[in-house]
Every structure is written in structure tokens, then in C-alpha cells.
C-alpha positions as CSV (number, residue, x, y, z in Angstrom):
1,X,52.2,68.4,56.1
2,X,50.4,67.6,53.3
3,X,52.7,69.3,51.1
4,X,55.6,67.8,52.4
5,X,58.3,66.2,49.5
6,X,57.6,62.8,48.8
7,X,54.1,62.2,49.4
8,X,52.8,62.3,46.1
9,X,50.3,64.5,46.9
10,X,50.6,67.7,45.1
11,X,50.8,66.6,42.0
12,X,47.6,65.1,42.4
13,X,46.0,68.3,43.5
14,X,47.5,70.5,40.8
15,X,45.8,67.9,38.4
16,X,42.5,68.5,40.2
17,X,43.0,72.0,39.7
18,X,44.0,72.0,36.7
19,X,41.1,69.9,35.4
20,X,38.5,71.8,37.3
21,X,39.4,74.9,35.4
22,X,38.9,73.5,32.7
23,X,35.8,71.7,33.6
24,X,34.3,75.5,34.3
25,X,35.4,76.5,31.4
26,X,33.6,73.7,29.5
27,X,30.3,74.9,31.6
28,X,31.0,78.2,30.4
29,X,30.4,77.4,26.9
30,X,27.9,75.1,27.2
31,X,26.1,77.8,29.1
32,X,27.1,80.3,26.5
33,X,26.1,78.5,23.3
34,X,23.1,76.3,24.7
35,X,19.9,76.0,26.1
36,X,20.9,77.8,29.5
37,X,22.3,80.5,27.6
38,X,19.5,82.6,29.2
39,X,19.5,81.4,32.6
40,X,23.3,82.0,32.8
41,X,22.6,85.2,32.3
42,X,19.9,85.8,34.5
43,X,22.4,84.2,37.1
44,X,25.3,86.6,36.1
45,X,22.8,89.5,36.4
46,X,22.1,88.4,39.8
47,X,25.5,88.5,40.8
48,X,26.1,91.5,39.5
49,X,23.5,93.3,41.4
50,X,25.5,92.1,44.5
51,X,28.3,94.4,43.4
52,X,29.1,98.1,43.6
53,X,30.7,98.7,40.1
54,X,32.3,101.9,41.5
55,X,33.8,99.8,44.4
56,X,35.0,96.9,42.5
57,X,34.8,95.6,38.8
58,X,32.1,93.2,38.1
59,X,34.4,90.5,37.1
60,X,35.3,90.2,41.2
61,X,32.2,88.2,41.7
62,X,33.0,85.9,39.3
63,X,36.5,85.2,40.5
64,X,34.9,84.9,44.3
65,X,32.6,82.6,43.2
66,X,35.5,80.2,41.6
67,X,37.3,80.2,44.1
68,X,34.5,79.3,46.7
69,X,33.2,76.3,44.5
70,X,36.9,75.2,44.5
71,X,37.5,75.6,48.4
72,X,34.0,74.0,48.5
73,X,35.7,71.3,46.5
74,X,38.8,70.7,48.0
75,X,37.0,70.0,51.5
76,X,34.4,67.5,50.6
77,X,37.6,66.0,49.3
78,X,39.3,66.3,52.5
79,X,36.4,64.8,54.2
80,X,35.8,62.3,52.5
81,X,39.2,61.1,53.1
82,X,38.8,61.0,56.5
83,X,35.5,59.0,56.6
84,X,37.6,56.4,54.2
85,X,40.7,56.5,57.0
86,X,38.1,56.4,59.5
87,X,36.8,53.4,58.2
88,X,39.5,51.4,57.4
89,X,40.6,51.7,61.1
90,X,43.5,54.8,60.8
91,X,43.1,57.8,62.4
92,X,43.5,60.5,59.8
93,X,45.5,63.1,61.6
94,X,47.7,60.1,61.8
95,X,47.8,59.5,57.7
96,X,50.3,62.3,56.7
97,X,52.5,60.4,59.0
98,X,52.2,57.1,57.2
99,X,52.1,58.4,54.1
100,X,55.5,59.7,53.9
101,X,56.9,56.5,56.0
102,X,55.8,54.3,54.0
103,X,56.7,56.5,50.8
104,X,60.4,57.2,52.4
105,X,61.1,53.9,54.0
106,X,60.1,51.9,50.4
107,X,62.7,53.8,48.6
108,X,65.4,52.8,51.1
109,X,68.1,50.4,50.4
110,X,67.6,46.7,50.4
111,X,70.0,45.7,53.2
112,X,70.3,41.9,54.4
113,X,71.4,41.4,58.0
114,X,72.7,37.5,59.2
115,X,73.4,37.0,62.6
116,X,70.6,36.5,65.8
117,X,70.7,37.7,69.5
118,X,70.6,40.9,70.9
119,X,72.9,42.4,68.5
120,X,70.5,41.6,65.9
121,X,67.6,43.2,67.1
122,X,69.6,46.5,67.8
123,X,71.3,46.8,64.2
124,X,67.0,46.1,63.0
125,X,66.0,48.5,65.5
126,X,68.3,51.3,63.9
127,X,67.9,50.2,60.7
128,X,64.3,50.5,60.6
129,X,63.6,54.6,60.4
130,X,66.1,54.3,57.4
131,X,64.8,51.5,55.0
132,X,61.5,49.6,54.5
133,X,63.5,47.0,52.5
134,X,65.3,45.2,55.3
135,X,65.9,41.3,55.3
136,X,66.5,39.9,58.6
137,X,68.3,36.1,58.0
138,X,68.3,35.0,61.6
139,X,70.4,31.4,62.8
140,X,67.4,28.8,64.3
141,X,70.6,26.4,65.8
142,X,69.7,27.6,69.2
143,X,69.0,24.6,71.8
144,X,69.0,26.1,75.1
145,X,66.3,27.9,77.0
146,X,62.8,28.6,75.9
147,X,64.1,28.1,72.3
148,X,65.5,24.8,72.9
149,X,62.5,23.5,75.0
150,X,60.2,24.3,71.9
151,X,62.6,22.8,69.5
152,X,62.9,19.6,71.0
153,X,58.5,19.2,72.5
154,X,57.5,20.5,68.4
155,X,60.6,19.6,66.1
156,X,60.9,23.1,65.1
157,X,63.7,25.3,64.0
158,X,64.5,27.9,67.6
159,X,61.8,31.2,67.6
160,X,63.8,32.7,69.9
161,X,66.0,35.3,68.0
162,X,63.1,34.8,65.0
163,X,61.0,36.7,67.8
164,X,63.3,39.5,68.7
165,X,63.8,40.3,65.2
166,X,60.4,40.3,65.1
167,X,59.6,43.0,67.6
168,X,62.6,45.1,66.0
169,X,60.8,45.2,62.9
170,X,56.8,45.4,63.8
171,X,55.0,48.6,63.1
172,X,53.0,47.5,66.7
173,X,54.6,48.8,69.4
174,X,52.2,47.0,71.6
175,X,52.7,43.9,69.7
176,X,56.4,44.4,70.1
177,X,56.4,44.4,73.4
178,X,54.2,41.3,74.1
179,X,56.4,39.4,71.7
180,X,58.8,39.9,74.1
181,X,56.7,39.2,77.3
182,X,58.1,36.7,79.7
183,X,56.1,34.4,81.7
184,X,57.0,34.0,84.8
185,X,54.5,31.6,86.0
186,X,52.5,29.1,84.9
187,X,52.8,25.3,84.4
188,X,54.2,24.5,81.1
189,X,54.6,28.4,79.9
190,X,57.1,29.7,83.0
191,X,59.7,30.7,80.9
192,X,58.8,30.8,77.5
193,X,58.2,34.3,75.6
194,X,54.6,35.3,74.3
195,X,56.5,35.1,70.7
196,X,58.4,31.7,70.8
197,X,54.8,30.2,72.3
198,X,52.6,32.5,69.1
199,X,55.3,31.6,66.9
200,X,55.0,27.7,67.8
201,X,51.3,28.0,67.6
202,X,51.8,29.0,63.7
203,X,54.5,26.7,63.2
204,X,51.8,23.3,64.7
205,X,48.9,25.4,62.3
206,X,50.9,25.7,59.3
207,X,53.0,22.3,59.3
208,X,56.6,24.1,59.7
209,X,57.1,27.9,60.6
210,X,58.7,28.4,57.2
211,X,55.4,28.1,56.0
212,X,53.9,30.1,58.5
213,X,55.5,33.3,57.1
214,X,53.6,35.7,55.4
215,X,50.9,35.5,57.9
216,X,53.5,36.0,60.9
217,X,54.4,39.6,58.2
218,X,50.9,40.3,58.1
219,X,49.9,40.0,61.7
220,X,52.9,41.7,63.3
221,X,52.8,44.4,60.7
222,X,56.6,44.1,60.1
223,X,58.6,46.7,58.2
224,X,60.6,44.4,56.2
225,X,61.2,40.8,56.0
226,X,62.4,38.3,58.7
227,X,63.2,35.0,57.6
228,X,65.3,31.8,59.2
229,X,68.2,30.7,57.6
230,X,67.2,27.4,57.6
231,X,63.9,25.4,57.3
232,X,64.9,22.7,59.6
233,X,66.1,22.6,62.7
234,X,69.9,22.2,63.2
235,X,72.5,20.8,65.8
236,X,75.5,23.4,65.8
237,X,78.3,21.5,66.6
238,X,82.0,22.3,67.5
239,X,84.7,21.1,66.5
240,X,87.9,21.3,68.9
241,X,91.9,22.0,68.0
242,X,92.5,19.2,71.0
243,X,90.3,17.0,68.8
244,X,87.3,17.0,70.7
245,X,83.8,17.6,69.5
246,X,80.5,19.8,71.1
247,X,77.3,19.3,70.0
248,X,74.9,21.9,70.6
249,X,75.6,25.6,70.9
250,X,74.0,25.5,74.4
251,X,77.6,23.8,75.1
252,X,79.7,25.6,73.9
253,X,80.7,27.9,77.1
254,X,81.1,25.3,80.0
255,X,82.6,22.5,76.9
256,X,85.3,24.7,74.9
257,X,87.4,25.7,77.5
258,X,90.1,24.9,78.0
259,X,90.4,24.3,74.0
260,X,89.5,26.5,71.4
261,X,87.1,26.3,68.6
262,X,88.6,25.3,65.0
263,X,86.2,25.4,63.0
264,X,81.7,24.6,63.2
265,X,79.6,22.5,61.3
266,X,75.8,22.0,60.7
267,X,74.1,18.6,61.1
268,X,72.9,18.0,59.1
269,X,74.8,19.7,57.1
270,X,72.7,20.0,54.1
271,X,70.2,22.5,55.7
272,X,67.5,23.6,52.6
273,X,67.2,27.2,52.6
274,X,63.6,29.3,52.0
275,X,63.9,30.3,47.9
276,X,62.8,34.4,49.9
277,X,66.4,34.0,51.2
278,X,67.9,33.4,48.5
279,X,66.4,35.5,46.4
280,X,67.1,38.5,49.2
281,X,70.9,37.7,49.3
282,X,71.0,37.8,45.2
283,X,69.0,41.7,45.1
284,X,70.8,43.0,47.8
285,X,72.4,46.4,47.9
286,X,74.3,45.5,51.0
287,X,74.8,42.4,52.9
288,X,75.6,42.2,57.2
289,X,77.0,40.0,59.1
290,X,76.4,40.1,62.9
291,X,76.8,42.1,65.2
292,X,76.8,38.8,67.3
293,X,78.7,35.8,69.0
294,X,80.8,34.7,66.0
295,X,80.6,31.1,66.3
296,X,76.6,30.5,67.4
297,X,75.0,33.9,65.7
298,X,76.6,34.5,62.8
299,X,78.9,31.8,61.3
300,X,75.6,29.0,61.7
301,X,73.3,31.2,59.2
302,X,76.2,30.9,56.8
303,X,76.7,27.0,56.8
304,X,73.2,26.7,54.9
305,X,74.4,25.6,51.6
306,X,72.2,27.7,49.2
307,X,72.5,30.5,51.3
308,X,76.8,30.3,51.2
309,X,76.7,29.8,47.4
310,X,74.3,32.8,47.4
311,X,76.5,35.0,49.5
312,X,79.6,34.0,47.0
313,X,77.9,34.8,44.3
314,X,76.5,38.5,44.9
315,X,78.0,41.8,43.5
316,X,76.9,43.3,47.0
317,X,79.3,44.2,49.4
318,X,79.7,41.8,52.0
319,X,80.3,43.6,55.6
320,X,81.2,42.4,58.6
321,X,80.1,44.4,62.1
322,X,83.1,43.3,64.0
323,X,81.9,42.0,67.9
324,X,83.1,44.3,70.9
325,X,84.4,42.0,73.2
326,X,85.3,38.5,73.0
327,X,83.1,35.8,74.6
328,X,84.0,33.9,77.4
329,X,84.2,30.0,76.5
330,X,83.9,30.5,72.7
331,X,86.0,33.5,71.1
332,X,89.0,33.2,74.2
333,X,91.7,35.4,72.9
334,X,91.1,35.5,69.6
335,X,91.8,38.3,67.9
336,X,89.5,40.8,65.4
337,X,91.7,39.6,62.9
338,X,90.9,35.4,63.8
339,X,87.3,36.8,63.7
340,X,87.3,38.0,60.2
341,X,89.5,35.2,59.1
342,X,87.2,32.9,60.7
343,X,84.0,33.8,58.6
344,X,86.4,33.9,55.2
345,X,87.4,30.1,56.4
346,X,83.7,28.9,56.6
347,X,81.9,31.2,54.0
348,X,84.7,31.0,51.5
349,X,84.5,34.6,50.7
350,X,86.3,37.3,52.9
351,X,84.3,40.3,53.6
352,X,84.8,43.7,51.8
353,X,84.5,45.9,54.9
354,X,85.1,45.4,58.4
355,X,83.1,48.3,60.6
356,X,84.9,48.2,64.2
357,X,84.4,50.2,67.4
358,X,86.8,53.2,68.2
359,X,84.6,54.1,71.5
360,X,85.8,52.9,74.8
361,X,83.3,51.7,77.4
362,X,83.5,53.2,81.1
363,X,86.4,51.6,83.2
364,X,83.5,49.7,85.7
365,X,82.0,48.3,82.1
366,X,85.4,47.1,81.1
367,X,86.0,45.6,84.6
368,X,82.9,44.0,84.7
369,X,83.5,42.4,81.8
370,X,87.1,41.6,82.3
371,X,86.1,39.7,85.8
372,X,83.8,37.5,83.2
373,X,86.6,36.6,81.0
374,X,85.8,39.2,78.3
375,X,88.0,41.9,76.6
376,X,87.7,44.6,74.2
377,X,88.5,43.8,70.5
378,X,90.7,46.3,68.0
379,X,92.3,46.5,65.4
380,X,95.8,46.3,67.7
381,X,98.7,44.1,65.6
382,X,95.9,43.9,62.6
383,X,97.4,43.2,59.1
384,X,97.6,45.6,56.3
385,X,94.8,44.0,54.5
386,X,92.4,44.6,57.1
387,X,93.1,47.9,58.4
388,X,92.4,49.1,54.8
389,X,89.3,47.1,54.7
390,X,88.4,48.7,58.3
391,X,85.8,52.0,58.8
392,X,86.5,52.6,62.3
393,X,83.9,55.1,63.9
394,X,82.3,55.6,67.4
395,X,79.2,52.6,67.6
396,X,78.9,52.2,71.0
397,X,75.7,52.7,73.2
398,X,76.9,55.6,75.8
399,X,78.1,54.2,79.1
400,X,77.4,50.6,77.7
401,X,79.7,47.7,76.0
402,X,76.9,47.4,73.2
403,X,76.2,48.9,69.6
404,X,74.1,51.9,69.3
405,X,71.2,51.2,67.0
406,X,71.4,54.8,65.6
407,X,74.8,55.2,64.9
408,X,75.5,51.8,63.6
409,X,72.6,52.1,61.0
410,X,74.4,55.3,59.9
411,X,77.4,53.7,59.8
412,X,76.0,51.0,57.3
413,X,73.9,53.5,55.0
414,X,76.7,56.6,55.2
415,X,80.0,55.1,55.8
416,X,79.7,51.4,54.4
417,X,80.0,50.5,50.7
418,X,76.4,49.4,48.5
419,X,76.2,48.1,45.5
420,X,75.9,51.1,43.5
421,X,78.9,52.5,45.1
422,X,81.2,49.4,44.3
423,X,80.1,49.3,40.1
């Protein structure tokens, strides 16, 4: 294992090598020329009387000798390794492991992912065995549920999909999964995740969770970066082709119908954005939208003013993960091709690829679904323009109307377009 490509580990050892050659052949001389000249020899004489000259030449005792001190060598080296792992709390037959994750994964491509929910987490949770260099700019415009209870008791942007993405991306598997605990009793905390409660308890500590997040990185050991969108907490708000208007995206599915959604805003509308954000967006090799709900996941994280000029300004390709199904109360017969031209209409910049879904679910997923007011989006009656900009491969989870982590991070580092393949 140690040998194994990309550890940088060889190398090293064929320098120790090398220079311990040459260190014996500088004792050689010394011996030869200085004061141990006879002592040398009296040891060489020893060693000689070890061997049978008719069995073997002389010189064999020399050579087994080197090549003892060497292996002698080589294990104190070993060892002492493993007393430093030991004692910095990782268990060295664990190490080779690390090694060549952390070697692998930092040479992976910088990818930025916008959205929140679920579909989120899953693209995070594919992406992560790929790439160390992952950006996670989640939408905080949430106001329903634990989220929104938080929000409006501490003034602070939503946690909620903050913390999924945050189990997606920690290197703590434990950790992961208490982020994600539940309570289901308790006055006060019934209902509320351990990670919306830790993350609110940073947020109080710190003065804003923005500030809070290089020590929620360190602590939950996450293998990339996860920032919100926004600094400040927003209202999502709707606004209606019959005229009307919804505020908060909590709304949105008993207050659309039977309307439809025209376009969303932000208020306030100028939202400041972290400068890490920004800065992601502009060193990106590739940049992904959703999968999510169109309207509350994705198109809120791109209404933040300095993250939209960002995302018009990049060289990197701009893809969009196109959603499944429609959602019931918010995407109601609207097409694939209303969802892409609905992220052109707010972003101002239409996006390079669209990756869609060729897999069908099982016909009792389908009917599920349909008995909800949900159907299956394709690229049925789509233009010209966007079936060229379409990469249409099997994403979905097996026997499931969701993406597959695996096969939609493959999809984005195999099948998509990067920056280096679009100069």
C-alpha cells in the first residue's frame, strides 16, 4: 500500500536510499584514511572469520551487513511513524488510507454546486469520493419547519439545508449522522435537528453564522467547503401571473395554485454575499445548479447580487441538473424547457449543459407520484437549442424517483464540460 501511485512516498525512500549509500560510503573513507583505519580492519577481520571463503566470497559479509543496517533502518523509520500517528490520534494502519485520499481528492476538480434540499446532499454525497475541492452554495430563504423556527427566535439565515450539506461533506461519519439526528421530544428542541440547534449555537457565539465558518470546517472535518449564499436571512417571495403575491417559500404549495409562478424575488433584494463565494464561483472548473425544487432551491441562491454577477462573469461551464418530476403547487405543468428558460430569465445567463434523466422509475413510483400531482419531466416537444445542449444518461436511484449520487457525479466529471475542456 505504501507503494501505491500518488502518495509521494517512494520518492522519498529512494532518496533515503540513495543518501545512505552514500553516507556508508563516506564512513568507508573516513575509516580508510583516518584514525579508525585500524579498527576497521580489525572489524573486517572479524567478519571475515565468520565466512567459509570456499563457500562464499568474503565480500558476501559485507553486502549482508548493508543490507541489515538498512532494513534496521527502514523500521525504526516505520516505527517511528507510527508512534507520531499514534500520537496525533490516527491509527496508523489507517494512514495509507488517508494518505492517498487526501493526495487524490486535492487534485480533483474545483466543482461549485447551488441549490439545497435533498437533492443537494445526494449530488455532495457522490461528489465527495471524486474531488476534495467541492463548493457547496446552499439557499438560507427557507421559513418553514425547524429552519424557520430558528430563523425567526435568532434572526439567522435557515441551517437546515446548511446542515445536510454538512453531513454530505464531513469526513465523520458519526458526526454525520448526529447532524442529522431528530428530536423527537423535548420542550423547546422536539423537532429541531442536532445540526440546525449546533449550527445556531455557533451562529449566537460568533455574532452571524457567516462568521462562524471556518470553525464549523474544522469541527465537522468537511471535505470541501459549504457556504450560504447569503449572509442575511431572506424572505423568498412569489410573484403570480394572476397578479398576486406569496411571501415566504413555506407558501408556496397551498398559495400558488391555482396560478402559476412568474417570476421570484429576494427581500431584500440586495442580499451581501460571503467574498469565499465569490471567489469559488470565479476559480471554478465547473459550476451546478440543483438538482432541486426550481423556484425555492435553486433560483433563491442565484438572486444574491454579487453571486449573479459572479456566475455571468465566469469562463466555467454553467450546468444545469434538470429536476425529475415537477412539484406539486410550484412547477404545475411546466415543462423542462420553462425550467431552463426560467433560470436564464432570473440569472441572465442560460446554462451551457442541461444533464436530464433517460431512466424511468417503476410504474407504482410514477403512480405514487402522479396521485400527488407530480409527473416525469423530458426532453418531449424541447427546442433545437436545448436538445443540443442536453447529455441525457441513466441518473436515477434504482426503483426510486431520485438521483443516484454515484452516477450523477460521473455524469458531471465524465460526461459534463469543465473549464479546461471548453478553452
Amino acid at each position: 500500500m505504501w507503494m501505491s501511485p500518488g502518495l509521494g512516498v517512494k520518492r522519498w525512500l529512494a532518496l533515503f536510499v540513495i543518501c545512505t549509500l552514500i553516507g556508508a560510503v563516506g564512513v568507508l573513507h573516513f575509516t580508510w584514511t583516518g584514525p579508525l583505519h585500524f579498527t576497521a580492519t580489525r572489524w573486517i577481520l572479524w567478519v571475515n572469520a565468520l565466512i567459509r571463503p570456499e563457500v562464499m566470497p568474503l565480500y558476501v559479509g559485507g553486502v549482508v551487513l548493508m543490507l541489515l543496517a538498512l532494513f534496521g533502518a527502514l523500521w525504526s523509520i516505520m516505527m517511528l511513524n507510527r508512534s507520531v500517528l499514534r500520537g496525533t490520534g490516527t491509527a496508523p494502519e489507517q494512514a495509507v488510507d488517508l494518505m492517498y485520499q487526501n493526495r487524490h481528492l486535492s487534485r480533483g476538480p474545483r466543482i461549485v454546486t447551488m441549490g439545497g434540499g435533498t437533492g443537494m446532499s445526494n449530488l455532495l454525497t457522490g461528489l465527495r469520493v471524486h474531488t476534495g475541492n467541492t463548493t457547496a452554495i446552499v439557499t438560507v430563504a427557507d421559513d418553514g419547519g425547524s429552519s424557520g423556527r430558528l430563523r425567526q427566535s435568532l434572526d439567522m439565515i435557515a441551517p437546515g439545508d446548511l446542515t445536510d450539506c454538512y453531513a454530505a461533506l464531513s469526513d465523520s461519519p458519526v458526526m454525520a449522522r448526529l447532524l442529522l439526528h431528530r428530536f423527537a421530544r423535548g420542550d423547546g428542541i422536539q423537532g429541531h435537528t442536532f445540526g440546525n440547534l449546533m449550527l445556531a449555537t455557533l451562529s449566537e457565539q460568533e455574532g452571524s453564522l457567516s462568521d462562524a465558518m471556518l470553525d464549523i470546517h474544522e469541527v465537522l472535518r468537511i471535505r470541501g467547503r459549504v457556504y450560504p449564499a447569503a449572509t442575511q436571512p431572506p424572505t423568498l417571495v412569489a410573484h403570480l401571473k394572476d397578479g398576486r403575491t406569496v411571501r415566504g417559500e413555506s407558501q408556496f404549495a397551498t398559495q400558488v395554485s391555482p396560478s402559476r409562478i412568474d417570476h421570484v424575488t429576494l427581500d431584500p433584494p440586495d442580499l451581501p454575499a460571503l467574498p469565499e463565494v465569490v471567489q469559488a464561483i470565479r476559480d471554478a472548473d465547473q459550476i451546478v445548479l440543483g438538482p432541486g425544487s426550481l423556484y425555492t432551491s435553486i433560483i433563491p441562491a442565484l438572486l444574491v447580487p454579487a453571486v449573479a454577477q459572479a456566475l455571468r462573469q465566469t469562463p466555467a461551464p454553467l450546468i444545469y441538473v434538470a429536476s425529475l418530476m415537477t412539484e406539486p403547487g410550484e412547477t404545475d405543468d411546466l415543462t423542462l424547457e420553462a425550467h431552463v428558460q426560467a433560470i436564464t430569465h432570473h440569472l441572465g445567463r442560460t446554462p451551457d449543459c442541461v444533464l436530464v434523466n433517460n431512466a424511468v422509475p417503476p410504474r407504482d413510483v410514477i403512480a405514487r407520484y402522479a396521485a400527488e400531482g407530480a409527473h416525469l419531466l423530458s426532453l418531449s416537444g424541447a427546442s433545437r437549442d436545448l436538445r443540443g445542449r442536453s447529455v441525457i444518461l441513466p441518473l436515477l436511484h434504482p426503483g426510486q424517483a431520485r438521483h443516484d449520487p454515484a452516477a450523477l457525479a460521473q455524469a458531471l466529471l465524465y460526461a459534463a464540460p469543465r473549464r479546461d475542456q471548453t478553452v
